[in-house]
C-alpha positions in Angstrom: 17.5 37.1 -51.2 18.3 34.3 -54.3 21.7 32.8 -53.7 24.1 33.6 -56.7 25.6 30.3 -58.0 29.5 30.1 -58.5 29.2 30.4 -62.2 27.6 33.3 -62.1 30.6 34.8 -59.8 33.2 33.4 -62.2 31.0 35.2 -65.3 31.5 38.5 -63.5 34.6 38.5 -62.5 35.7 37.0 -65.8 33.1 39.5 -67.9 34.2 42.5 -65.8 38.2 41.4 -66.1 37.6 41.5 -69.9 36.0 44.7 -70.2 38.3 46.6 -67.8 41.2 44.8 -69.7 40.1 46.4 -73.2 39.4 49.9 -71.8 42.9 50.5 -70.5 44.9 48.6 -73.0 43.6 51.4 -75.6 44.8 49.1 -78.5 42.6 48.2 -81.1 42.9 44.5 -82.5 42.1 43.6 -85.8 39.6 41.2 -86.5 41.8 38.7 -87.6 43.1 39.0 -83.5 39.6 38.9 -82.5 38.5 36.1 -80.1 35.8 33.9 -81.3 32.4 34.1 -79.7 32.8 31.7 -76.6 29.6 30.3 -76.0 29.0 26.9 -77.2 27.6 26.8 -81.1 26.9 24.5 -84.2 29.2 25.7 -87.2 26.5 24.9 -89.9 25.0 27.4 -91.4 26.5 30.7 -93.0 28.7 29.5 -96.2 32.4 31.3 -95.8 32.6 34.2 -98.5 36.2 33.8 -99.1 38.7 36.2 -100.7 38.7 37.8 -104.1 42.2 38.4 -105.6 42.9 41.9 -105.5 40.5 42.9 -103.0 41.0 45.8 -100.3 42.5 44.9 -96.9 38.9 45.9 -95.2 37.2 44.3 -97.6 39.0 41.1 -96.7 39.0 41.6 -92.7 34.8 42.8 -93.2 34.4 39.0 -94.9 36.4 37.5 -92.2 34.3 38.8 -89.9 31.3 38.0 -91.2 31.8 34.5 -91.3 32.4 34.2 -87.9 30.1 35.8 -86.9 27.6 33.5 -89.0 29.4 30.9 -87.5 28.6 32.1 -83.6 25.1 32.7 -84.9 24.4 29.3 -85.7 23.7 27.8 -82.4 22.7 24.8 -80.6 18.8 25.7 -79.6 18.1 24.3 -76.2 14.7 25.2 -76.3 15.3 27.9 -74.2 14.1 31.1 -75.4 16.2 33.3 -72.7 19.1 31.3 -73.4 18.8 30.8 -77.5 18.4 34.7 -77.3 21.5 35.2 -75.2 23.6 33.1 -77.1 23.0 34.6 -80.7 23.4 38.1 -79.6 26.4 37.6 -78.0 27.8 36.2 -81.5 26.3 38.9 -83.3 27.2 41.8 -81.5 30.8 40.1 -81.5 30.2 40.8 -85.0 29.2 44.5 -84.8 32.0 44.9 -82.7 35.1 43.7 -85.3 33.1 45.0 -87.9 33.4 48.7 -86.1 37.4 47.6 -85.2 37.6 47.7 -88.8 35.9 50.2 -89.9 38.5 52.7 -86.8 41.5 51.0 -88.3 41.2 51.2 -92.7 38.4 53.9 -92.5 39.0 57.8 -93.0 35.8 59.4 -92.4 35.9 61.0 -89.0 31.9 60.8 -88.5 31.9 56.9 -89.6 35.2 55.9 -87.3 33.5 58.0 -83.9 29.9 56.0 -84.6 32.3 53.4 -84.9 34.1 53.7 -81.7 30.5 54.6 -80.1 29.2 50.9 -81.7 32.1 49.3 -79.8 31.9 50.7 -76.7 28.2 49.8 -76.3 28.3 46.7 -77.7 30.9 45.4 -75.8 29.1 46.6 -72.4 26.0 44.6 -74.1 28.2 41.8 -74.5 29.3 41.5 -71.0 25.7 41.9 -69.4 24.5 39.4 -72.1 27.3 36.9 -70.8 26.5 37.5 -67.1 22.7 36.9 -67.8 23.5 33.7 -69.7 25.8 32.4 -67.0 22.6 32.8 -64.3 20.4 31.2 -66.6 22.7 28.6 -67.2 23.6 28.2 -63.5 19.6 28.6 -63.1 19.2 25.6 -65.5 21.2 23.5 -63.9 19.7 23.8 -60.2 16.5 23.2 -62.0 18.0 19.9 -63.2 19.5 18.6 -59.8 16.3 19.1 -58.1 
């Protein structure tokens, strides 16, 4: 049986503490309270929209979110496929995620808010596998090194 490395113990734990955290609080935070994506990233590419005067409060929190989101996108490649992967989905379905927080806080529609709140729940669990991979393929990367 393959020994599982520290990191990948503190990823679980940490992934797993996160998730459970969200479930029970039940409160919904803007994206504005949003963490930013955690892995390590270049902030090059994506241009920030910024605000129009007058513009709706969603409208403004959808922009906000969409520039981070660029901004977690644009990566340092490693060369790793698995890795590269890992790390740009985790940033983009951070995106989906406060994208569908905003839509459950300014929308009305009772079909868009429940695909909303269906988005977050399974992105979120997509998130926290996606982090737990990428901290045993990191932790695998770096055995790889030190032998």
């Amino acid at each position: 049986m393959k020994r599982i490395g520290w990191v990948s113990v503190i990823a679980i734990f940490l992934a797993l503490s996160a998730f459970a955290f969200g479930m029970l609080s039940g409160r919904s935070r803007t994206a504005s309270e949003a963490a930013p994506p955690s892995s390590a990233r270049d902030v090059a590419a994506h241009p920030p929209q910024g605000a129009t005067p007058g513009e709706a409060p969603s409208t403004q929190a959808y922009r906000e979110a969409s520039d981070r989101m660029h901004q977690g996108m644009a990566i340092a490649y490693t060369g790793d496929a698995d890795v590269d992967f890992l790390r740009g989905m985790i940033a983009h379905h951070e995106g989906a995620v406060a994208m569908a927080k905003i839509a459950v806080e300014h929308g009305e529609a009772a079909d868009v808010q429940s695909l909303a709140r269906e988005i977050i729940a399974a992105q979120e669990a997509e998130i926290i596998r996606m982090r737990i991979l990428l901290a045993r393929h990191e932790d695998a990367t770096q055995t790889d090194v030190r032998s």
